[in-house]
N, C-alpha and C positions, 0 to 999 in steps of 0.2 A: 596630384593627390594619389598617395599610397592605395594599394585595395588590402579592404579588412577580409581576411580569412575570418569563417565562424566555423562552429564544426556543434554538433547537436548535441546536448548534452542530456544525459540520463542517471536520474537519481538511484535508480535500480545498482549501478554502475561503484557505488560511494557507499552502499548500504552495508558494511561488512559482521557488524558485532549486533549483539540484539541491545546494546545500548542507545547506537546509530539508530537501529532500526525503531526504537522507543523515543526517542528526542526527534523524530524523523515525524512521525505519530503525534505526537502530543504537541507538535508546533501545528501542525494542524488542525490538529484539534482546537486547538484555542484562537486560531482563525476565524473559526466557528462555521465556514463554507460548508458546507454537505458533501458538493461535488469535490472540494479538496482535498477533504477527508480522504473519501472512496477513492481520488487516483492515488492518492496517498499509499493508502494501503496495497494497490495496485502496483506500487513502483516498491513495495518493500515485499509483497509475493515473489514480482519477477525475480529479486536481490535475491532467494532464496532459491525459486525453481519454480515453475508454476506446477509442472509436472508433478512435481513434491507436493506443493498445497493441495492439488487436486487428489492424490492420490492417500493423503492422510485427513482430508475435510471429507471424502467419497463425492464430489462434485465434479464435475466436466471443467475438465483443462479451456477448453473452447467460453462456455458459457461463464470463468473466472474471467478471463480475457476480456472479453466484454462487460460483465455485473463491474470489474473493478478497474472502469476506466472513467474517464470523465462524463463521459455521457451514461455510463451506468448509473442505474438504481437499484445496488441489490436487495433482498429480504435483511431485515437486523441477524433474521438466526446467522447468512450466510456470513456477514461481518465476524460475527462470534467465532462461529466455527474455522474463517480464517485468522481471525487473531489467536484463537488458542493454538491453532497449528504452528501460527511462528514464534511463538514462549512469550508471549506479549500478554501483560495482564492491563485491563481497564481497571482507572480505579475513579470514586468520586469524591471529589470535595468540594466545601460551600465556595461561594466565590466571596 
């Protein structure tokens, strides 16, 4: 029996255009998960910079890191405040 290499993969990594970054979002979103949401957006912060989110949302690099991972639970405003940071607009419609 062969041995499989695997090697880790990260979404952050793929994320390049804010279209990516939008169908990246909104597949999630229609998951409907919470927590998949928040890594969601997590792994489209990192694609940009975290240092960058933190430094235009005015929030701790550190405390992004953590609100926007799987086990995070950030506040809604903080959600907001980093999706407008990455040109990312929420929008609603009926189902």
């Amino acid at each position: 029996m062969d041995k499989v290499s695997t090697y880790l993969w990260d979404a952050a990594e793929h994320l390049e255009t804010k279209e990516d970054m939008a169908a990246y979002l909104e597949a999630a979103l229609e998951d409907g998960d919470p927590k998949l949401v928040v890594a969601a957006l997590g792994d489209i912060a990192r694609s940009k910079g975290m240092t960058n989110i933190a430094r235009e949302t005015g929030l701790g690099r550190e405390s992004l890191y953590k609100s926007l991972s799987l086990e995070g639970n950030p506040e809604f405003a903080t959600v907001l405040r980093v999706i407008q940071s990455l040109g990312i607009r929420l929008r609603a419609t009926p189902m």
